[in-house]
mmCIF file as Biopython writes it, N, C-alpha, C and O atoms, coordinates in Angstrom:
data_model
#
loop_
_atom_site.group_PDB
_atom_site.id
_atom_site.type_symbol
_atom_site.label_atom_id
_atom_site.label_alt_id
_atom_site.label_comp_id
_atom_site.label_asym_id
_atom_site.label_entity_id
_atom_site.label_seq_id
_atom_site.pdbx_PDB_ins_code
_atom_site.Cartn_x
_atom_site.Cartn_y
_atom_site.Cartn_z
_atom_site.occupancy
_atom_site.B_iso_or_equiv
_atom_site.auth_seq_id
_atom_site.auth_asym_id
_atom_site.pdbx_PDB_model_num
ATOM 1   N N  . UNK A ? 1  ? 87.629  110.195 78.887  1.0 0.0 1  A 1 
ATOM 2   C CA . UNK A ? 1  ? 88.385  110.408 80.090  1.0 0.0 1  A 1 
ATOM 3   C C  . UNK A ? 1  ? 87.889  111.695 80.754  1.0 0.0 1  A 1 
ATOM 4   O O  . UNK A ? 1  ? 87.793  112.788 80.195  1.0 0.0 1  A 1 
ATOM 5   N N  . UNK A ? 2  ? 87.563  111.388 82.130  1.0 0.0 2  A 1 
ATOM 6   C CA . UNK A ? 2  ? 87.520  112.725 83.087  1.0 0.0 2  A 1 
ATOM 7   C C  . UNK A ? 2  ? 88.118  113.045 83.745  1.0 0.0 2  A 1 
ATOM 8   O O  . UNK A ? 2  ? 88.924  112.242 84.215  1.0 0.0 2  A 1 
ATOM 9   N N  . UNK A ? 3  ? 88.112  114.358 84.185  1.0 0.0 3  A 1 
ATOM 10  C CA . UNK A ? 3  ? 88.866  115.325 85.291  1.0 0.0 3  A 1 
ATOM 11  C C  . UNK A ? 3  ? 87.876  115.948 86.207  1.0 0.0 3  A 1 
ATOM 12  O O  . UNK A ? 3  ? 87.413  117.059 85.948  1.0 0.0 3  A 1 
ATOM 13  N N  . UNK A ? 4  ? 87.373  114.980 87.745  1.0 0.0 4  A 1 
ATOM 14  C CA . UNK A ? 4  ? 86.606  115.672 88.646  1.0 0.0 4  A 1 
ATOM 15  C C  . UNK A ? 4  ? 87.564  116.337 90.033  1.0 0.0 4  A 1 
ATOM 16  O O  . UNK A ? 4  ? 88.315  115.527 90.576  1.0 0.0 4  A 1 
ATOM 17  N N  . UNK A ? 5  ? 87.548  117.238 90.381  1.0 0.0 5  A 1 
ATOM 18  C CA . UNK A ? 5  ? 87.839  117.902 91.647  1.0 0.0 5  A 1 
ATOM 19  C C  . UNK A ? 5  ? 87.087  118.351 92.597  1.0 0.0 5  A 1 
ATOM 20  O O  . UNK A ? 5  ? 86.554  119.447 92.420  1.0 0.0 5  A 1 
ATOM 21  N N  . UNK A ? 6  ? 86.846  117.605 93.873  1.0 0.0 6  A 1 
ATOM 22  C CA . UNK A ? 6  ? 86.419  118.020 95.470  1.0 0.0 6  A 1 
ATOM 23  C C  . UNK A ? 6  ? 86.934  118.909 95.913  1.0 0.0 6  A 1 
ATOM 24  O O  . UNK A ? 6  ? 88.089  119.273 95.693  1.0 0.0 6  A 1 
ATOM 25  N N  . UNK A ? 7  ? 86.370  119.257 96.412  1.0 0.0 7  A 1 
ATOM 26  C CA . UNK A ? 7  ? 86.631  120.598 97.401  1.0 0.0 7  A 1 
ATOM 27  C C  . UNK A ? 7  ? 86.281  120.044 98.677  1.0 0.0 7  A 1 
ATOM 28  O O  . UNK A ? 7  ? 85.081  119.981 98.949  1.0 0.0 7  A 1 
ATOM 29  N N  . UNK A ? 8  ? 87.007  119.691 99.388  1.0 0.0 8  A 1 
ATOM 30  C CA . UNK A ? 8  ? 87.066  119.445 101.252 1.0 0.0 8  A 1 
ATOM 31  C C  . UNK A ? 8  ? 87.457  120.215 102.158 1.0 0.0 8  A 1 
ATOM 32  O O  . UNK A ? 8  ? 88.568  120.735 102.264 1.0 0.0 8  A 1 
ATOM 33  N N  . UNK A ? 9  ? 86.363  120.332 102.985 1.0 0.0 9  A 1 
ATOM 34  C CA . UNK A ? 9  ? 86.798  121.278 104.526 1.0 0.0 9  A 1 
ATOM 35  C C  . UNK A ? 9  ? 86.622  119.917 105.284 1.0 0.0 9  A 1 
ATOM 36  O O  . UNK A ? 9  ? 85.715  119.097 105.149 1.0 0.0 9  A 1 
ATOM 37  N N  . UNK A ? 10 ? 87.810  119.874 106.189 1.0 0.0 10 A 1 
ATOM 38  C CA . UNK A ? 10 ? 87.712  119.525 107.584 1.0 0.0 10 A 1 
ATOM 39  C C  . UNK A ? 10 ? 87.860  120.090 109.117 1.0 0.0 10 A 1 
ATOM 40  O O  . UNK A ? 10 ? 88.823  120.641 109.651 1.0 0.0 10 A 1 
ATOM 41  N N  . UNK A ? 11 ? 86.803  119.821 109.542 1.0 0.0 11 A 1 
ATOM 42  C CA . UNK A ? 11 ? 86.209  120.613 110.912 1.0 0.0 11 A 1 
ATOM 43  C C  . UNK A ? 11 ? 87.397  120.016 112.034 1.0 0.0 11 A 1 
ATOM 44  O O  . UNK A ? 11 ? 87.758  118.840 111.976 1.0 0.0 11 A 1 
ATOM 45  N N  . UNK A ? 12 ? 87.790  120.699 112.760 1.0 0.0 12 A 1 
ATOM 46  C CA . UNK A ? 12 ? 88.974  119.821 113.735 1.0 0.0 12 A 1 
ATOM 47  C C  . UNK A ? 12 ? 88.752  121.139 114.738 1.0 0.0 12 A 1 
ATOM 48  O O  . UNK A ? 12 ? 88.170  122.198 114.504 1.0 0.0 12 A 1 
ATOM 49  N N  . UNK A ? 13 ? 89.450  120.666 115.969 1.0 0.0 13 A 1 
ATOM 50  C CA . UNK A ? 13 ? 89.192  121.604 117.219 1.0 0.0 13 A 1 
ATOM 51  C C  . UNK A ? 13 ? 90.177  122.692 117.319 1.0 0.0 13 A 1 
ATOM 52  O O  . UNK A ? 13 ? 90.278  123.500 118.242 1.0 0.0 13 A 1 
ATOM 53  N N  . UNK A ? 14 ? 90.950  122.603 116.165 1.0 0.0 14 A 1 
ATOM 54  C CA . UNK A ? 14 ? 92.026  123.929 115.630 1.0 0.0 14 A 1 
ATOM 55  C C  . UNK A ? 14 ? 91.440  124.901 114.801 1.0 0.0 14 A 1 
ATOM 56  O O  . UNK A ? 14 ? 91.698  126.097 114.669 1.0 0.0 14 A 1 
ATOM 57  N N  . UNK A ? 15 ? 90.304  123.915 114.073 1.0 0.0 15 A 1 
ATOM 58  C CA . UNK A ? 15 ? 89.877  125.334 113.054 1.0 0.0 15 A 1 
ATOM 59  C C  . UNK A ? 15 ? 89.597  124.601 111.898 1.0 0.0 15 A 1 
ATOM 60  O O  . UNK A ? 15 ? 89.454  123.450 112.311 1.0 0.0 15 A 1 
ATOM 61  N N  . UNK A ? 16 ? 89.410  124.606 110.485 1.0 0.0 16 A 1 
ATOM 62  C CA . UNK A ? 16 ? 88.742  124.492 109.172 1.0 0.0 16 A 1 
ATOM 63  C C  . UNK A ? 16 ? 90.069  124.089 108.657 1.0 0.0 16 A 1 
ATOM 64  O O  . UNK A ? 16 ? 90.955  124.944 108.683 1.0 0.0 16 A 1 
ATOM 65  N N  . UNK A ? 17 ? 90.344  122.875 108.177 1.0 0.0 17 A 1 
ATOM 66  C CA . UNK A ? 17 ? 91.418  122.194 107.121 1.0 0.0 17 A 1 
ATOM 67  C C  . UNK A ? 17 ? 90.608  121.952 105.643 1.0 0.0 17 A 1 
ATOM 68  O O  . UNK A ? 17 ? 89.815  121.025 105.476 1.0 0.0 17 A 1 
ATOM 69  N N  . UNK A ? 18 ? 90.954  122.954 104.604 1.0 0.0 18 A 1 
ATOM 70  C CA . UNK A ? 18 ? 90.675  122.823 102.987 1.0 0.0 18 A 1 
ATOM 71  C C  . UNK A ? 18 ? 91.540  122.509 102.208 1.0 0.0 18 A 1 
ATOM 72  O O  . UNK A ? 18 ? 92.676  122.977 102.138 1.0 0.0 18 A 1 
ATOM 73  N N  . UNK A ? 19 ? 90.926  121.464 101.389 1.0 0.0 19 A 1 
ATOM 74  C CA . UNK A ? 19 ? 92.084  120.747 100.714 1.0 0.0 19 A 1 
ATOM 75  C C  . UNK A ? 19 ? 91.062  120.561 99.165  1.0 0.0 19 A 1 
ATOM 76  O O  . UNK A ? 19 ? 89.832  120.555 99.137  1.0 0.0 19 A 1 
ATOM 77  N N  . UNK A ? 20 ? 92.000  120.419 97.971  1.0 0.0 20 A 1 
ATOM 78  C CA . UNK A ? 20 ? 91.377  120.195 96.852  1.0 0.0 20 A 1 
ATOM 79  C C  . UNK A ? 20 ? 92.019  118.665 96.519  1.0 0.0 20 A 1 
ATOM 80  O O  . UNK A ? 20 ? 93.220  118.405 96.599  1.0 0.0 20 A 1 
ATOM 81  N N  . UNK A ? 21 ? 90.926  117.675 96.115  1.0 0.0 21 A 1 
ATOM 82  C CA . UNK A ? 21 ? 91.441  116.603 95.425  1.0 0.0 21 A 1 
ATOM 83  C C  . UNK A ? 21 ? 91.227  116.200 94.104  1.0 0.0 21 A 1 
ATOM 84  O O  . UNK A ? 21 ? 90.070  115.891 93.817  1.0 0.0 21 A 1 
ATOM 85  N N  . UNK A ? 22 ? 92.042  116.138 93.280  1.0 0.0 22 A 1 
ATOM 86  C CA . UNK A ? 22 ? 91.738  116.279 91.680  1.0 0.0 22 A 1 
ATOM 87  C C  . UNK A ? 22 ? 91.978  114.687 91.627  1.0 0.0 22 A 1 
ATOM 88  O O  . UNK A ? 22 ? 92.947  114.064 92.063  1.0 0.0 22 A 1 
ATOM 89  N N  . UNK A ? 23 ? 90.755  114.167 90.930  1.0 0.0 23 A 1 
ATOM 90  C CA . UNK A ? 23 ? 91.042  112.517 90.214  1.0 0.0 23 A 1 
ATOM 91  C C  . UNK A ? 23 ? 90.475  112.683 88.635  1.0 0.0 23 A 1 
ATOM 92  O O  . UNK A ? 23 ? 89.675  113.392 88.024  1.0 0.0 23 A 1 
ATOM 93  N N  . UNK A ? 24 ? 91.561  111.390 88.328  1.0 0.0 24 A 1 
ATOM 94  C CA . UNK A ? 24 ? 91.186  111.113 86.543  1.0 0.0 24 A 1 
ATOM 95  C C  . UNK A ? 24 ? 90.518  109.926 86.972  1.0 0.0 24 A 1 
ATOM 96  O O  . UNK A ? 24 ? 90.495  109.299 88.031  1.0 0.0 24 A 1 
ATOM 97  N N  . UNK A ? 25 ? 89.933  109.785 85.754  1.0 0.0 25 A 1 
ATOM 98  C CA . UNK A ? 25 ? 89.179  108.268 85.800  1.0 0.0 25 A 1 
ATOM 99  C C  . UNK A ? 25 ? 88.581  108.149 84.424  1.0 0.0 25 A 1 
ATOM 100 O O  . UNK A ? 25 ? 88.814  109.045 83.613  1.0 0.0 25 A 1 
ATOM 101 N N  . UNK A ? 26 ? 87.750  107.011 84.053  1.0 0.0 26 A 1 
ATOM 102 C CA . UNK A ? 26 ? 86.819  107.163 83.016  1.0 0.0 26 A 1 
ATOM 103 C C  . UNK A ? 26 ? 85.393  106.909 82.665  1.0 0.0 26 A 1 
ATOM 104 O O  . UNK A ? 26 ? 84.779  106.689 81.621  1.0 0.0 26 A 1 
ATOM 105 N N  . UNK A ? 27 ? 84.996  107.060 84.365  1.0 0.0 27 A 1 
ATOM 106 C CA . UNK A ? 27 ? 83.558  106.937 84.374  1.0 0.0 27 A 1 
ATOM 107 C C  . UNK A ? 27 ? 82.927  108.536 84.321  1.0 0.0 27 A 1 
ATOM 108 O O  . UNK A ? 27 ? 83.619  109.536 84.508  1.0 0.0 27 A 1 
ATOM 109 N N  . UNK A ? 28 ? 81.666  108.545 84.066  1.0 0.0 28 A 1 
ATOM 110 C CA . UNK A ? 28 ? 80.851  109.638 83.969  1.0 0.0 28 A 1 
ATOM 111 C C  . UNK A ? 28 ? 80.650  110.584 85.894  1.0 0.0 28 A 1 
ATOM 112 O O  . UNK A ? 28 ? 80.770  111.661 86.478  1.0 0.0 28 A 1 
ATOM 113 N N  . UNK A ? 29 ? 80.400  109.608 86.013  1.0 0.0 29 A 1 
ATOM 114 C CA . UNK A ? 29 ? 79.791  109.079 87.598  1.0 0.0 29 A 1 
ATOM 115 C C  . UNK A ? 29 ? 80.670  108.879 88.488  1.0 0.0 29 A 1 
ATOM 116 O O  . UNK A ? 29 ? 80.462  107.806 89.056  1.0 0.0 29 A 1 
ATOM 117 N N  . UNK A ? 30 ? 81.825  109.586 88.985  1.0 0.0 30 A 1 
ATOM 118 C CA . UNK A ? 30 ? 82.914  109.522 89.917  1.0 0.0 30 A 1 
ATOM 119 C C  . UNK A ? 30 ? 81.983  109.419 91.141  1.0 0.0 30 A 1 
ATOM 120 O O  . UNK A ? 30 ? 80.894  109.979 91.267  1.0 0.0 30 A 1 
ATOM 121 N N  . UNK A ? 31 ? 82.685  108.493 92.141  1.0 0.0 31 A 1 
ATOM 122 C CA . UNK A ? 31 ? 82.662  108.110 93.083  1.0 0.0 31 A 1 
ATOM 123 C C  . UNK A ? 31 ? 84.065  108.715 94.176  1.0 0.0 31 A 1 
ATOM 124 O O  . UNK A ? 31 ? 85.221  108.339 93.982  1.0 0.0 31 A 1 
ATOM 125 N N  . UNK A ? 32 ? 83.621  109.825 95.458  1.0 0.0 32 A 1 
ATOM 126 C CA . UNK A ? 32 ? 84.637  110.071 96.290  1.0 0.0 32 A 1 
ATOM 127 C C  . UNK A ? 32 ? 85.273  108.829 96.668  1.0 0.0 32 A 1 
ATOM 128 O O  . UNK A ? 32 ? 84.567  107.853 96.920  1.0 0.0 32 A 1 
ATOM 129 N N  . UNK A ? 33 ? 86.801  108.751 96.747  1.0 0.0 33 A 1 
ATOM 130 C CA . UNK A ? 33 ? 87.632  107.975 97.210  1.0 0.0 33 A 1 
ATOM 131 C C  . UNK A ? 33 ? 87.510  107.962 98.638  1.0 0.0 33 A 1 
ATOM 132 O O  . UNK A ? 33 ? 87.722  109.031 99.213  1.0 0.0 33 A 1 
ATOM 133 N N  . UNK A ? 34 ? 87.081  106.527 99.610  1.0 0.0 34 A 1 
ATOM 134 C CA . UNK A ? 34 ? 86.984  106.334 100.873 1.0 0.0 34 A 1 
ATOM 135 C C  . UNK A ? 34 ? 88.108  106.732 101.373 1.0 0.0 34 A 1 
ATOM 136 O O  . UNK A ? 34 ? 88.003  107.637 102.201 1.0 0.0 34 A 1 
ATOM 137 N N  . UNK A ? 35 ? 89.307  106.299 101.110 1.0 0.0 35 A 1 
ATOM 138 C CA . UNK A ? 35 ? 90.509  106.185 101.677 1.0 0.0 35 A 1 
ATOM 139 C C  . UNK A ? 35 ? 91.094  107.622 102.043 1.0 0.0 35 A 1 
ATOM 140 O O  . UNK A ? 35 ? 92.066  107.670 102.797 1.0 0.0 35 A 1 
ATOM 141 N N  . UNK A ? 36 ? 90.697  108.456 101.682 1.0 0.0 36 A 1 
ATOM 142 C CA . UNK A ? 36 ? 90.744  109.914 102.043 1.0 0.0 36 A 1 
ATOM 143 C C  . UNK A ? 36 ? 90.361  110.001 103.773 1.0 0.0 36 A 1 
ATOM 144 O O  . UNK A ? 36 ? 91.152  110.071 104.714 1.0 0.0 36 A 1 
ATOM 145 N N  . UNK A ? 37 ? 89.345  109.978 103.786 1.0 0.0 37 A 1 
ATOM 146 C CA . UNK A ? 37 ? 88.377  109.892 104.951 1.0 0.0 37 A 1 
ATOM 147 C C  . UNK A ? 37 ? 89.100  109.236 106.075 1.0 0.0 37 A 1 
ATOM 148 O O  . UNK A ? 37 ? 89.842  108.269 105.903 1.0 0.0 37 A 1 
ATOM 149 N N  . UNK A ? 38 ? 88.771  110.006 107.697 1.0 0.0 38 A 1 
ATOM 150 C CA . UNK A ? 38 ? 89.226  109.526 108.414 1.0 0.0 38 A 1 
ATOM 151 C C  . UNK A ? 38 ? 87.953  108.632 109.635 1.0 0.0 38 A 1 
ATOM 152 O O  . UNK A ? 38 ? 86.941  109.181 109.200 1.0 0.0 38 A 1 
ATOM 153 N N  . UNK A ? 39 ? 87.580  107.968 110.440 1.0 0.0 39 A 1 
ATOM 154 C CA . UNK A ? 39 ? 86.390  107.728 111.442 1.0 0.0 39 A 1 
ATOM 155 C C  . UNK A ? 39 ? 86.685  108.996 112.105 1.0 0.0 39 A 1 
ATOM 156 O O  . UNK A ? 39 ? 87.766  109.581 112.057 1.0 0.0 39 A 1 
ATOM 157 N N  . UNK A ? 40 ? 85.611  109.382 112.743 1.0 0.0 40 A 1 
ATOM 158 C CA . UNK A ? 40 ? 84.747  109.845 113.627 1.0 0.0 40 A 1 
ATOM 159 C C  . UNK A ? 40 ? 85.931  111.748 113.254 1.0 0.0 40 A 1 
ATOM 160 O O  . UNK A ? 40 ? 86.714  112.377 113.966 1.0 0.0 40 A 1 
ATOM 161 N N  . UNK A ? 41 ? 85.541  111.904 112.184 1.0 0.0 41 A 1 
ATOM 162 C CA . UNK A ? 41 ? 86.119  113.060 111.747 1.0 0.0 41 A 1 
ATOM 163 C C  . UNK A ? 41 ? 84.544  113.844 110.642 1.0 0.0 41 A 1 
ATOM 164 O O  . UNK A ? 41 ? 83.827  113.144 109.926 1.0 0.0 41 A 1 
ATOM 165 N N  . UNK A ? 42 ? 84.397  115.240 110.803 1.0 0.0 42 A 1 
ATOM 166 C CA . UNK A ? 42 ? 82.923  115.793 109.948 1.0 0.0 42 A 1 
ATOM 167 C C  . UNK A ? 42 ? 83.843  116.668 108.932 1.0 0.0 42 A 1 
ATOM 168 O O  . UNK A ? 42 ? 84.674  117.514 109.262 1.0 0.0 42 A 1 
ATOM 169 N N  . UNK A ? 43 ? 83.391  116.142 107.232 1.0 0.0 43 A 1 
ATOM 170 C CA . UNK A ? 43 ? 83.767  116.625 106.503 1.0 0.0 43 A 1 
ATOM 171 C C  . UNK A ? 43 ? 82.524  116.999 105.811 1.0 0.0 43 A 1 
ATOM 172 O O  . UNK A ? 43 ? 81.476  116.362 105.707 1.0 0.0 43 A 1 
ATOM 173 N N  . UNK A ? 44 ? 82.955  118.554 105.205 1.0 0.0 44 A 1 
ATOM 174 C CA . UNK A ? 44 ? 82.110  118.928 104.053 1.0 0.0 44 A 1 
ATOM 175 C C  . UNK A ? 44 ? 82.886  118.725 102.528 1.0 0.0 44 A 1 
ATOM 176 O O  . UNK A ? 44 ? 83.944  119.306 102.288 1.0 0.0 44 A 1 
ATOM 177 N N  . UNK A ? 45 ? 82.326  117.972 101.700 1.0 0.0 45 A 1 
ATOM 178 C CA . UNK A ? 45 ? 82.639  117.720 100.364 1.0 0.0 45 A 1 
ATOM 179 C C  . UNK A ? 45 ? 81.749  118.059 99.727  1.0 0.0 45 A 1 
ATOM 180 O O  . UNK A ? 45 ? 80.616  117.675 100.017 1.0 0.0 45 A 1 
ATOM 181 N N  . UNK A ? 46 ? 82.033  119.061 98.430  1.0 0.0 46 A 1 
ATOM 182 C CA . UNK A ? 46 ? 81.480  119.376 97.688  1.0 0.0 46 A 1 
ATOM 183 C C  . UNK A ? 46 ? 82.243  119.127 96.172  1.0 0.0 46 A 1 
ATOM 184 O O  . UNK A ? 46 ? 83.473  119.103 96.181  1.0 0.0 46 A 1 
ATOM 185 N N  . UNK A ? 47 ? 81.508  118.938 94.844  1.0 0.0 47 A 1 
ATOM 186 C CA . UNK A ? 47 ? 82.046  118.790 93.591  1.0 0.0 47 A 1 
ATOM 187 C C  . UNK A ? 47 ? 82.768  119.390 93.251  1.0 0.0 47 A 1 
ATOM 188 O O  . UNK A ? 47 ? 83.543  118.448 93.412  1.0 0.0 47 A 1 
ATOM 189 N N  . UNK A ? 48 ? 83.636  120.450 92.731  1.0 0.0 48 A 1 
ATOM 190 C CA . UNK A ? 48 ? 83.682  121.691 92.161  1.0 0.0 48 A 1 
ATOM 191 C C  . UNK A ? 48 ? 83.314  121.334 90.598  1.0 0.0 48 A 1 
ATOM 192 O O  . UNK A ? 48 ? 82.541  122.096 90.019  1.0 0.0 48 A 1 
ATOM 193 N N  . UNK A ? 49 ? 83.904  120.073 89.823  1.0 0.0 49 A 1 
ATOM 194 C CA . UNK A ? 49 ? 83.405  119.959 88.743  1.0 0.0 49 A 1 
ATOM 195 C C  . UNK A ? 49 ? 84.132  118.807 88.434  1.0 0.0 49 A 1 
ATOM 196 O O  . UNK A ? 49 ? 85.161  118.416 88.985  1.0 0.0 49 A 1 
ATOM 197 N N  . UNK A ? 50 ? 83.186  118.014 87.012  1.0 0.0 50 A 1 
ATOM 198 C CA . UNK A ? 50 ? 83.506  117.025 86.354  1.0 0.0 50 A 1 
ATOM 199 C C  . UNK A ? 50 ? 83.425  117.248 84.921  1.0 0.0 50 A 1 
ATOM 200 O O  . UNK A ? 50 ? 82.311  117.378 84.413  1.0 0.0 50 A 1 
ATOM 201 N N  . UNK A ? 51 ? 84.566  117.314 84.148  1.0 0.0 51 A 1 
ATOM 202 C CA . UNK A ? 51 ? 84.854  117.454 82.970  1.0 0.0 51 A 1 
ATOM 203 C C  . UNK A ? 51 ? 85.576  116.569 81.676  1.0 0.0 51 A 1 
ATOM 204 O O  . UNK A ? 51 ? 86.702  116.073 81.718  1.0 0.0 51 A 1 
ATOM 205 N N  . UNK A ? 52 ? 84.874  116.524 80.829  1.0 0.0 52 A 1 
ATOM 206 C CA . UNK A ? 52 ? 85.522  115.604 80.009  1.0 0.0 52 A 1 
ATOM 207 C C  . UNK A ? 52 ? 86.680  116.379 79.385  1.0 0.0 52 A 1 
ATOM 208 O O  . UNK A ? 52 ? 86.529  117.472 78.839  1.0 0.0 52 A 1 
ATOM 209 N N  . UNK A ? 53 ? 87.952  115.681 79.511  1.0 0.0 53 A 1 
ATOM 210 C CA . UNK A ? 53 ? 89.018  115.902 79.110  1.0 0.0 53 A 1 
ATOM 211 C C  . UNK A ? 53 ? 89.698  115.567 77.503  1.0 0.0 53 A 1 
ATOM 212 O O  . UNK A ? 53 ? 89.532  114.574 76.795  1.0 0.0 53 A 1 
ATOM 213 N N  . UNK A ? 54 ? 90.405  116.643 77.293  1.0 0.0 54 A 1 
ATOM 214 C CA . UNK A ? 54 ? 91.000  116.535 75.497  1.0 0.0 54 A 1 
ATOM 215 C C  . UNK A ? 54 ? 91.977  115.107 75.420  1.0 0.0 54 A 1 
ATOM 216 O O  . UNK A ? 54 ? 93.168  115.326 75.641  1.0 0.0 54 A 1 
ATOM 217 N N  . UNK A ? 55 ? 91.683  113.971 75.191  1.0 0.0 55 A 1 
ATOM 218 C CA . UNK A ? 55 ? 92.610  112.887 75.171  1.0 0.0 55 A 1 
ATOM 219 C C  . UNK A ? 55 ? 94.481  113.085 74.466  1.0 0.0 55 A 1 
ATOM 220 O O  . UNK A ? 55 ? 94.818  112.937 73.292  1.0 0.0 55 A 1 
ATOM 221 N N  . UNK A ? 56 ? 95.420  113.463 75.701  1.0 0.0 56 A 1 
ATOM 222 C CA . UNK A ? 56 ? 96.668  113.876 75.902  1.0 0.0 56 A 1 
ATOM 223 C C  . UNK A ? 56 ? 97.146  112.250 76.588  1.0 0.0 56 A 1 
ATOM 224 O O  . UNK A ? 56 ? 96.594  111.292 77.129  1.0 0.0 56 A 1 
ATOM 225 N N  . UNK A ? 57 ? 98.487  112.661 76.171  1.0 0.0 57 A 1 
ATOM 226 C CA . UNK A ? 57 ? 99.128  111.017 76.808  1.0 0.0 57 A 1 
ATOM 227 C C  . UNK A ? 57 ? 99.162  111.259 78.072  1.0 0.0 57 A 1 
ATOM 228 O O  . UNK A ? 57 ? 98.479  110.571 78.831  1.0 0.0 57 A 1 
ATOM 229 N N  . UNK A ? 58 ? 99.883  112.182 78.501  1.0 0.0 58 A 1 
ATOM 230 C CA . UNK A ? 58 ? 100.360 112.505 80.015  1.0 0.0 58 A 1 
ATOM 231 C C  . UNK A ? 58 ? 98.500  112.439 81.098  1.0 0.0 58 A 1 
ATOM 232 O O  . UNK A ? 58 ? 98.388  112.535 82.320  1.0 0.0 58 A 1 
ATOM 233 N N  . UNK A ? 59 ? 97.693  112.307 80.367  1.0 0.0 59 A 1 
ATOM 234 C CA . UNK A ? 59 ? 96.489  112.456 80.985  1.0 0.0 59 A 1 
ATOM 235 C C  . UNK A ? 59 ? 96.012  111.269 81.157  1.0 0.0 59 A 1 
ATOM 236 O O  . UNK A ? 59 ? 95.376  110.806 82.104  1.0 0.0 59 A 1 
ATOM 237 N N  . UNK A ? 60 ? 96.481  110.632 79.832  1.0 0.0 60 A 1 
ATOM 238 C CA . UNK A ? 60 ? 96.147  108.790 79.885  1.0 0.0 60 A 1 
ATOM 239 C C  . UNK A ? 60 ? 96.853  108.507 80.790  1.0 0.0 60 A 1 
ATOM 240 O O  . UNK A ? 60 ? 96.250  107.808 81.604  1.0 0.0 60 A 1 
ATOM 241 N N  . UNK A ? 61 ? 98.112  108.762 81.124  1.0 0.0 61 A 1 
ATOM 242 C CA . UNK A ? 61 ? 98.779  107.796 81.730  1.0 0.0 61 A 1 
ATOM 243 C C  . UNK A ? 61 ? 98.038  107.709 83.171  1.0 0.0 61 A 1 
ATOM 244 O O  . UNK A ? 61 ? 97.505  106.743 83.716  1.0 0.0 61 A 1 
ATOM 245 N N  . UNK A ? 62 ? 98.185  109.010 83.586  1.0 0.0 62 A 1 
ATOM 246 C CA . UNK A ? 62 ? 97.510  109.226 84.955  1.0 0.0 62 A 1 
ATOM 247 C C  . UNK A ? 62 ? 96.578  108.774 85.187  1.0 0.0 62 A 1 
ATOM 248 O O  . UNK A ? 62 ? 96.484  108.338 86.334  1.0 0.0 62 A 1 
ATOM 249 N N  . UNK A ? 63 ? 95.147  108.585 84.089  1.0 0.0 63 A 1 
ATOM 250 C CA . UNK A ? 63 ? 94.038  108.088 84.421  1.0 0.0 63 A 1 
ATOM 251 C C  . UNK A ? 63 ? 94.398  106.665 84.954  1.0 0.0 63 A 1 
ATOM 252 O O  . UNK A ? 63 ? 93.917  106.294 86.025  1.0 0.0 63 A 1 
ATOM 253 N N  . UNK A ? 64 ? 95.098  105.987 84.350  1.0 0.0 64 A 1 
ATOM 254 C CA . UNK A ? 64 ? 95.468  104.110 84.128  1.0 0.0 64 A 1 
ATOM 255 C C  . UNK A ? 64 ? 95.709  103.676 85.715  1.0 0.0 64 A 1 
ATOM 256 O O  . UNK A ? 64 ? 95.066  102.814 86.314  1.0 0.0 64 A 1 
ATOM 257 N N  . UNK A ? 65 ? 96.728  104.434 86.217  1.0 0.0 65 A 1 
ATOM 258 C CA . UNK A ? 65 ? 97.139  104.930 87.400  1.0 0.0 65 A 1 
ATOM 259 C C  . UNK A ? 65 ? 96.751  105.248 88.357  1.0 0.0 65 A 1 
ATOM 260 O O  . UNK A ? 65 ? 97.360  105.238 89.427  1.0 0.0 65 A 1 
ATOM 261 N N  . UNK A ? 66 ? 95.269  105.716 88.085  1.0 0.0 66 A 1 
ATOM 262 C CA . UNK A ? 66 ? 94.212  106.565 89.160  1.0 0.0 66 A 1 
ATOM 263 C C  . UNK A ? 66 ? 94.940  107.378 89.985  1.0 0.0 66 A 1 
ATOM 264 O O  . UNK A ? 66 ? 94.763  107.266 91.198  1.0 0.0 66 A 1 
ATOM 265 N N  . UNK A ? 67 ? 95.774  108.223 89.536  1.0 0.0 67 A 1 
ATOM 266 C CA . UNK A ? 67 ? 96.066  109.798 90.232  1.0 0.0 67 A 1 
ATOM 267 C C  . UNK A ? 67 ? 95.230  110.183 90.757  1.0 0.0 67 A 1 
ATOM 268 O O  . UNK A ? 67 ? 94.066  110.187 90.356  1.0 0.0 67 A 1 
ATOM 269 N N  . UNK A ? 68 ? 95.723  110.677 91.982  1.0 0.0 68 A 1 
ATOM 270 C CA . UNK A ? 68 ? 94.863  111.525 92.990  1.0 0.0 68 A 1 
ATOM 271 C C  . UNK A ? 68 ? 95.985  112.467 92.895  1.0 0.0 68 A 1 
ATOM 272 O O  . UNK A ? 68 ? 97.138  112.098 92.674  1.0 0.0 68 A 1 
ATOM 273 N N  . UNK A ? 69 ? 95.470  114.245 93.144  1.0 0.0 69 A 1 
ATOM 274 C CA . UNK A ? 69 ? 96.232  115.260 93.858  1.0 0.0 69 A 1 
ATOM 275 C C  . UNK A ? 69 ? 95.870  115.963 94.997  1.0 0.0 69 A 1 
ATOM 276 O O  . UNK A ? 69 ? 94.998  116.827 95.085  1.0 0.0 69 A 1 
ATOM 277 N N  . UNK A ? 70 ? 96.338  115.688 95.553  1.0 0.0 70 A 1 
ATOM 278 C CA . UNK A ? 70 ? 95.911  116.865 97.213  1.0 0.0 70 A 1 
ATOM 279 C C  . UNK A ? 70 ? 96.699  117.990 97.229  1.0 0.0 70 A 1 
ATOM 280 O O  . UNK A ? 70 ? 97.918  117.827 97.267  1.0 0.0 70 A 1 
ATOM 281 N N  . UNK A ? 71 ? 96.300  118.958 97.210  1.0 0.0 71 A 1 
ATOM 282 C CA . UNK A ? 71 ? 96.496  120.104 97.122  1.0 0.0 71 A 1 
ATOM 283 C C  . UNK A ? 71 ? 96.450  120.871 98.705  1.0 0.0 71 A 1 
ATOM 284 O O  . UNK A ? 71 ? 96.636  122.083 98.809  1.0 0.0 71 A 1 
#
């Protein structure tokens, strides 16, 4: 089981929107979630990191679930 978190800026005509999105999953190889994303909007996404996680229930559960957090 992993724990990867993005780091997103969004560019808007107000100014810089940063947001962190933490997902579980259990591939090696996370894939950003589309559904985040808006059309004709410029985002910078970057990794901050992907880590294999100590197998905890409360962590399983979430993975099963595919938790997302926006921060």
């Amino acid at each position: 089981m992993y724990k990867t978190i993005w780091q997103i800026e969004d560019e808007t005509d107000e100014g810089t929107t940063k947001a962190q999105l933490t997902y579980y999953h259990f591939r090696k190889a996370p894939k950003f979630p589309t559904w985040y994303m808006e059309e004709n909007h410029t985002y910078h996404i970057e990794m901050v990191f992907n880590i294999k996680l100590i197998r905890r229930v409360n962590i399983f559960i979430q993975c099963l679930t595919h938790s997302y957090i926006i921060k």
